[in-house]
N, C-alpha and C positions, 0 to 999 in steps of 0.2 A: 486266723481260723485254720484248722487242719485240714489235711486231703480229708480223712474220716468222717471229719462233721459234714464235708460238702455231700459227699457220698449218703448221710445219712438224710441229709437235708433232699436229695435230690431222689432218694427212695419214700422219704415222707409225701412227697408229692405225686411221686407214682402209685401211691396207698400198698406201698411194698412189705408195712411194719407190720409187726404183730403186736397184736395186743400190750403184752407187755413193753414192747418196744414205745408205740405210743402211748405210754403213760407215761413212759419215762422223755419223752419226747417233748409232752406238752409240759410237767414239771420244770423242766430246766429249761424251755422259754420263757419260763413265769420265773424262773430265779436267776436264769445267764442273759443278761442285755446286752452283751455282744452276741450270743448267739441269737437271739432276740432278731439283730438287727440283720444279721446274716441271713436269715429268713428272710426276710425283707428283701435283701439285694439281688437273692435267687428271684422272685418274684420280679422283679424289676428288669432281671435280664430277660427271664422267658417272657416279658411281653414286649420287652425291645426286639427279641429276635424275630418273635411272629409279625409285630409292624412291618418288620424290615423286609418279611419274606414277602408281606402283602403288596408291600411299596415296589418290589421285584418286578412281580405278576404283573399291576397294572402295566408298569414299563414295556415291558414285553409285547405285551398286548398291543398298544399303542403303536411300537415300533413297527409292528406287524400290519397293522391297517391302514399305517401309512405308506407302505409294501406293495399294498394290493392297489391302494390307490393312485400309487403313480405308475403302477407297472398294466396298461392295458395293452401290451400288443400280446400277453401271454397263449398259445392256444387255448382252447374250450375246457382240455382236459385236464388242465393245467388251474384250472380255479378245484377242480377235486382234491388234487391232491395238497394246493392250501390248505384249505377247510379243514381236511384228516390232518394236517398236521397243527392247525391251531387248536383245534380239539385235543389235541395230546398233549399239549401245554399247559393247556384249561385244566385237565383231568389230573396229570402229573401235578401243575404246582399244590390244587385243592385238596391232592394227598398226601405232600409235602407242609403245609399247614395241618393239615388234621394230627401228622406224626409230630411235629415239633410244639404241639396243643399240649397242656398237662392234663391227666388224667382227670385232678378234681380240682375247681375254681381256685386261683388264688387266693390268699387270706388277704385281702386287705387288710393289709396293713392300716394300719388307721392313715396314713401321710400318703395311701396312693388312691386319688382322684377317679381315674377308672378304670376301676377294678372291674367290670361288665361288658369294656367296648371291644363291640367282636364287628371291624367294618367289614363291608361286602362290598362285590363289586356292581354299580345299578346302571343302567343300560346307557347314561348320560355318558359313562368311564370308556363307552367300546366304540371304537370307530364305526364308520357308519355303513359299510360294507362287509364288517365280522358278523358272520352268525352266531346269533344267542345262542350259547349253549345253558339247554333246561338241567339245573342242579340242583340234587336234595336237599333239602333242608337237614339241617345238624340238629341233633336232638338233643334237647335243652335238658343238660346236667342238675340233679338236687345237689345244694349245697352240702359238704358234709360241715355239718353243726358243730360237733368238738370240733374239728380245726379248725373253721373260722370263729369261734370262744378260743381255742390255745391262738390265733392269732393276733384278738383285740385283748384280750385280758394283761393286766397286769396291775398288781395287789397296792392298793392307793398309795402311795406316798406324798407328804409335801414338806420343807423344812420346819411346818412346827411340831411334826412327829420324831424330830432329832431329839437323842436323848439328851439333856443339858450334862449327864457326868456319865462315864462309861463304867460299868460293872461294879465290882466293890459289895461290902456285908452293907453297905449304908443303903441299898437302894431297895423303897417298898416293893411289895409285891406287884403294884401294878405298874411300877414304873420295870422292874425287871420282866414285864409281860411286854409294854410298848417296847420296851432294850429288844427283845428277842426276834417282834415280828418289823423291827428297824432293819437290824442283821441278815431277814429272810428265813431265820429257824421256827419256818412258821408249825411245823408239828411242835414244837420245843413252847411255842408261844401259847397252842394250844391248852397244853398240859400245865402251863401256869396260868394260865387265865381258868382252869378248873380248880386252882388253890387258892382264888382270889375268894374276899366274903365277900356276902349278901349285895351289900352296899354298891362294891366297886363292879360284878357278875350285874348289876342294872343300869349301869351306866351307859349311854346310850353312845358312846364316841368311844367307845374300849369293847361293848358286841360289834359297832360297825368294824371295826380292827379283827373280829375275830370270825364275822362274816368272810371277809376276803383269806383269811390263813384258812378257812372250807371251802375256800372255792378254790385254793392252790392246790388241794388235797383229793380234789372231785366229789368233796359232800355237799352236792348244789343244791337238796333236797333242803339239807338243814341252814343252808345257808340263806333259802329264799325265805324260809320261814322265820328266821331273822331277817333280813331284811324288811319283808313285809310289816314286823309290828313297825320296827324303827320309821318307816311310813306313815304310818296309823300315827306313831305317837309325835311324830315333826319337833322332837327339842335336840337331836344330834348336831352339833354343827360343821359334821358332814352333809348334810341335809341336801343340798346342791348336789350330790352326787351317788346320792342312794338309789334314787330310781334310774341312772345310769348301772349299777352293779347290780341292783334288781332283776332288769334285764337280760343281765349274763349270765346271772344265776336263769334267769330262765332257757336261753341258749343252751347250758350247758346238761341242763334236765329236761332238753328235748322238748321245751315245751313253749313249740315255735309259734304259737299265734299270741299266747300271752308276751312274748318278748316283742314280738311285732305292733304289739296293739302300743307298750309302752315305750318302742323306741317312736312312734310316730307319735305319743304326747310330749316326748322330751325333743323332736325334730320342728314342732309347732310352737313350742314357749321358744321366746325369743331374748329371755333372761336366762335359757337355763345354760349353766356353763359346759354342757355336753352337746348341742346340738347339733354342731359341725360330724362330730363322732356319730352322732345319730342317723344325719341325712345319710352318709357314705357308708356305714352298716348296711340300714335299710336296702340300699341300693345295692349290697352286695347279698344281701338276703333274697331279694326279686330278681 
């Protein structure tokens, strides 16, 4: 991975981009899997680093109380000027977290577990002669919804979508439609699956294929709207995975209670092969 992409990576999460910038952002997560996964490892470090800062603090803390407690012959005035100075520690490190914080939630990544935990420190952690210091509560961030959709999305694949012979005058139109959104030339796929007939445009496992090249594209409007019949009509044998994509499409059209309502039937079926993806959304969604 380049200095540039880290840079651009690490400005995506400072919500540094501009519009066109993040479009072109979320596109080529949805079609580069190493950068894909670079995403991912950014994320990974900034919450190692903020543990580590937290694991710090306590220490410190700690150290400190044990200071006070074995040290009683200090004069009177002499417990003051403690106090002012564990207070400075308190206040410095929780500033020191709050900067080294990213500006918006990380994407869970679908593979990290807690993507939510923000620990504190609770009166058990402080020695028994430090004074609590009374601290604001941190105001609880909204998600932003495109980038946790350009975080979990990426366009279905599984080996029976390999095309069995590559390119060539010999291949039907819809086989040269699956070739295209195989490759990732999902605009490209698009345009052929518009020269496809009757027959092959109703096919309910080639609109699911044509579902996801709309949601690569940002038409999550038309893409749910496909989705949702392919629901209604249950003969795709995507099927397992529609109301998974469903979802994103709703995510990605802003249209967060309906994606909540069905990531919490797909987190409750205990057959469905998204669940795991489900419960760990969800949980990055509250």
């Amino acid at each position: 991975m380049e200095e540039q992409d880290d840079k651009l990576i690490e400005r995506f999460y400072l919500n540094d981009l501009s519009e066109a910038e993040l479009a072109a952002f979320h596109r080529r997560m949805a079609e580069d899997e190493a950068f894909w996964e670079a995403v991912q490892l950014h994320v990974d470090a900034m919450e190692a680093i903020r543990l580590e800062g937290i694991a710090m603090l306590r220490k410190r803390l700690t150290d400190k109380g044990r200071e006070l407690d074995t040290d009683m012959h200090l004069p009177a005035n002499s417990w003051l000027w403690w106090t002012l100075g564990l207070a400075a520690i308190v206040i410095g490190a929780w500033a020191l977290w709050n900067w080294m914080r990213p500006e918006t939630p990380s994407p869970p990544v679908p593979m990290i577990e807690n993507g939510d935990f923000a620990p504190s420190l609770g009166p058990d952690t402080l020695p028994a002669q430090t004074p609590l210091i009374k601290q604001t509560e941190p105001v609880k961030k909204t998600p932003n919804h495109q980038q946790v959709f350009a975080a979990w999305f990426k366009p279905y694949k599984d080996p029976s979508l390999e095309p069995s012979r590559r390119g060539g005058a010999t291949q039907s139109p819809s086989e040269r439609f699956q070739q295209l959104y195989w490759d990732g030339e999902y605009r490209a796929a698009l345009a052929a699956f518009d020269s496809l007939g009757v027959s092959a445009k109703n096919n309910d496992n080639l609109v699911f294929l044509k579902a996801n090249c709309l949601l690569t594209i940002g038409n999550a409007n038309a893409a749910e709207a496909l989705l949702n019949n392919l629901r209604d009509n249950n003969r795709s044998r995507f099927g397992n995975q529609v109301d998974w994509y469903l979802a994103l499409s709703h995510l990605q059209a802003s249209h967060v209670k309906e994606a909540e309502a069905l990531l919490l039937r797909i987190a409750a079926d205990k057959g469905s092969a998204r669940r795991s993806d489900a419960t760990r959304l969800l949980r990055e969604l509250n």
